[in-house]
C-alpha positions as semicolon CSV with decimal commas, in nm:
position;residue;x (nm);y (nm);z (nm)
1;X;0,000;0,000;0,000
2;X;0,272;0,253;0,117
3;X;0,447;0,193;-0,254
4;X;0,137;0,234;-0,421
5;X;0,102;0,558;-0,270
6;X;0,448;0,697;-0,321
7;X;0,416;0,596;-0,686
8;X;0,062;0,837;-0,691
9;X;0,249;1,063;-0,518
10;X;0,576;1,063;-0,739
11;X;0,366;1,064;-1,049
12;X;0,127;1,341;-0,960
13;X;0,341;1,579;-0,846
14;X;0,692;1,494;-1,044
15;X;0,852;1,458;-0,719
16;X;1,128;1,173;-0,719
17;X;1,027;0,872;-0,531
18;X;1,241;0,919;-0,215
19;X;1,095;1,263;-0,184
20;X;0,761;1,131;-0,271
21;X;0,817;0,861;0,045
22;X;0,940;1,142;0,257
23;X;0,630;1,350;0,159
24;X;0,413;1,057;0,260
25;X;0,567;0,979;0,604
26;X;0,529;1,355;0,706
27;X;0,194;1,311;0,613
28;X;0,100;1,006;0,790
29;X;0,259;1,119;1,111
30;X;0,067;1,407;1,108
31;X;-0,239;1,180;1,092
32;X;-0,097;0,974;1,344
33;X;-0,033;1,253;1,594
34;X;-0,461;1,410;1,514
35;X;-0,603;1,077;1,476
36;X;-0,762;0,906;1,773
37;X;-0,555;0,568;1,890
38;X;-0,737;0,363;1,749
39;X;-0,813;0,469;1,436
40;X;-0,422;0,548;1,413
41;X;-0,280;0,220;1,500
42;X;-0,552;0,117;1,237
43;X;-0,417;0,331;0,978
44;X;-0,055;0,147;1,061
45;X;-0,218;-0,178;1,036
46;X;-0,401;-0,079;0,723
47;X;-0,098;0,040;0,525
48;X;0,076;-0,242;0,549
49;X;-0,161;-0,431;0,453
50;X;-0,295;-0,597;0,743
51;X;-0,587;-0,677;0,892
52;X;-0,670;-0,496;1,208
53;X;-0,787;-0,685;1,482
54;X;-1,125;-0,627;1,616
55;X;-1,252;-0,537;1,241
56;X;-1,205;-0,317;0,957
57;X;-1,052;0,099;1,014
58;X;-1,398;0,200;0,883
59;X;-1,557;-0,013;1,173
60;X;-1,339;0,125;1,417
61;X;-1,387;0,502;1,282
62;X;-1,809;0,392;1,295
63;X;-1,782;0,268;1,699
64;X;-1,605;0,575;1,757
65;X;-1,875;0,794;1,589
66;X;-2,161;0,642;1,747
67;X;-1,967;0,696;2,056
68;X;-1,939;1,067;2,029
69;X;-2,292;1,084;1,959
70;X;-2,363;0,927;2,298
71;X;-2,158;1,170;2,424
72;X;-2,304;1,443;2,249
73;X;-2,640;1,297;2,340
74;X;-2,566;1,305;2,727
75;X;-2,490;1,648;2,690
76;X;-2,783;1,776;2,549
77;X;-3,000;1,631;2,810
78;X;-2,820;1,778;3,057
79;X;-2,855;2,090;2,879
80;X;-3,249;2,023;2,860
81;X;-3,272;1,943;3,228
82;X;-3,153;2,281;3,306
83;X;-3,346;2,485;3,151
């Protein structure tokens, strides 16, 4: 996957492949670093073509939406109670 990408890179912008790869890893650690945990370690898993335990990146990402709604959810009763 990581090749695959370097070549996209490399040939879309007419950067050499190195600096294409170099592009690409400041990228992904910049993901890595705003990404939640587990959608990060999922992205590591993902690239190198892996599976990631406990399903798919997308399933991850989904749990961790529906999550935040909860969240979300909580808040605006409290808000409701309040009033």
């Amino acid at each position: 996957m990581i090749d695959e990408l370097v070549q996209k890179i490399s040939q879309k912008t007419g950067l050499s492949p190195d600096q294409a790869r170099e592009v690409l890893s400041v990228v992904l650690s910049h993901l890595k670093e705003k990404l939640p945990a587990p959608l990060a370690s999922g992205l590591d898993e993902y690239l190198s073509g892996g599976s990631t335990e406990g399903g798919s990146l997308i399933d991850r990402a989904k749990a961790m939406a529906s999550g935040l709604g909860g969240v979300f959810e909580k808040k605006t009763e409290q808000l409701s109670h309040k009033r």
